[in-house]
N, C-alpha and C positions, 0 to 999 in steps of 0.2 A: 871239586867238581868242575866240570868243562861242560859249558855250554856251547851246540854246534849251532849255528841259521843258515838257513839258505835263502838271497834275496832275489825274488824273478824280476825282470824290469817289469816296469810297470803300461809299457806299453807292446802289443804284441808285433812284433814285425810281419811284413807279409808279401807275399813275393810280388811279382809284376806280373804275374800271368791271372792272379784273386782279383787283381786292380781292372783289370780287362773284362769284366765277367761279361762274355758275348750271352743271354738269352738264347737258349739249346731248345728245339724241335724236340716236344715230346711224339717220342718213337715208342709203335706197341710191340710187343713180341708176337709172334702165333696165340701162346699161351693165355698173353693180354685180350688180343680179341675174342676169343674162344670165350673169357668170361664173361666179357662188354655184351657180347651178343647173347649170352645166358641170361644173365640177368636185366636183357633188353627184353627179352623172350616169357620170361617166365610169368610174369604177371596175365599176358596174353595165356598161355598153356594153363594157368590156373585159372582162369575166367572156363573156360572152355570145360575143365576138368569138373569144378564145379555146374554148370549147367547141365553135364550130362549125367551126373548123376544124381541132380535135383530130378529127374524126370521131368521137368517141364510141369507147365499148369496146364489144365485140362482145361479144353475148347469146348462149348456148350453149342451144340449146335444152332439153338435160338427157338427149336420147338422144344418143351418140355410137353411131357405127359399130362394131361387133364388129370386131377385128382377128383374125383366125386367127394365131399363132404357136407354134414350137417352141423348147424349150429347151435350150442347149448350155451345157456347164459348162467355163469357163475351164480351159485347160491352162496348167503354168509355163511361161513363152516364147509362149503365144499373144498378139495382138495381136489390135484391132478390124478392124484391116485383113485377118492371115490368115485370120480366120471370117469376115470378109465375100466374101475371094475365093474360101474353100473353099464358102459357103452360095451364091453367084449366081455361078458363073465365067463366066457370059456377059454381067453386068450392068458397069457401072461401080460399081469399089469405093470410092470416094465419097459416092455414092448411097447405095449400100446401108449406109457405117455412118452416113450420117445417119438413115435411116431406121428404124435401132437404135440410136443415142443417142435418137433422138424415143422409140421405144416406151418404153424402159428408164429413161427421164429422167437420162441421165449428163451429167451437168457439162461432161465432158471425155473425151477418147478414153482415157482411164485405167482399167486395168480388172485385176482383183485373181484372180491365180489360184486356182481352189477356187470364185469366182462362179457362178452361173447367168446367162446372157445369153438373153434375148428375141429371138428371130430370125421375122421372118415370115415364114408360109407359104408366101406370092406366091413367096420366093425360092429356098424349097427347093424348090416345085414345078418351077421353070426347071434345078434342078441334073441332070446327066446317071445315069443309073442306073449302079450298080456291078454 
């Protein structure tokens, strides 16, 4: 059996022009600026994009509507639901306690006996006379 090797020198030669390395001007093509300025651009074009089709937030003009309402003060065992069907028995009791969690700003249909609750007018108007 013949063994072949091959031995590279161990040091690479290099020519006199590598030795000189002058620091070269980075040069952009068309192509090159074309993307610089894309991608300089697009963050701006996507802000934009997005706010118009957030529709923007709605400006309150600073008068709101007077709401007329009456006050009932929680009973223990009362529910949102009982004082809405006792204040509208002709309305839908849905309605009517969204319409007093909106007044009263309530989180949740949760409601603490001993409270006052904000009931509108609109609904005790519709309630039938005792």
């Amino acid at each position: 059996m013949s063994t072949i090797s091959i031995q590279a020198p161990l040091t690479a030669s290099v020519t006199a022009a590598a030795r000189r390395s002058v620091p070269t001007r980075l040069r952009l093509t068309v192509r090159g600026r074309r993307l610089l300025a894309t991608l300089a651009a697009a963050p701006v074009i996507a802000g934009i994009a997005v706010s118009l089709l957030a529709g923007g937030s709605a400006i309150a003009s600073g008068q709101s509507a007077p709401v007329a309402f009456e006050t009932v003060t929680v009973l223990p065992g009362d529910t949102l639901w009982s004082i809405a069907a006792e204040a509208a028995p002709g309305s839908d009791p849905r309605e009517v306690i969204d319409d007093i969690r909106r007044l009263n700003n309530l989180p949740s249909g949760m409601i603490q006996a001993g409270a006052s609750i904000a009931i509108p007018t609109a609904y005790s108007e519709t309630a039938p006379a005792e």
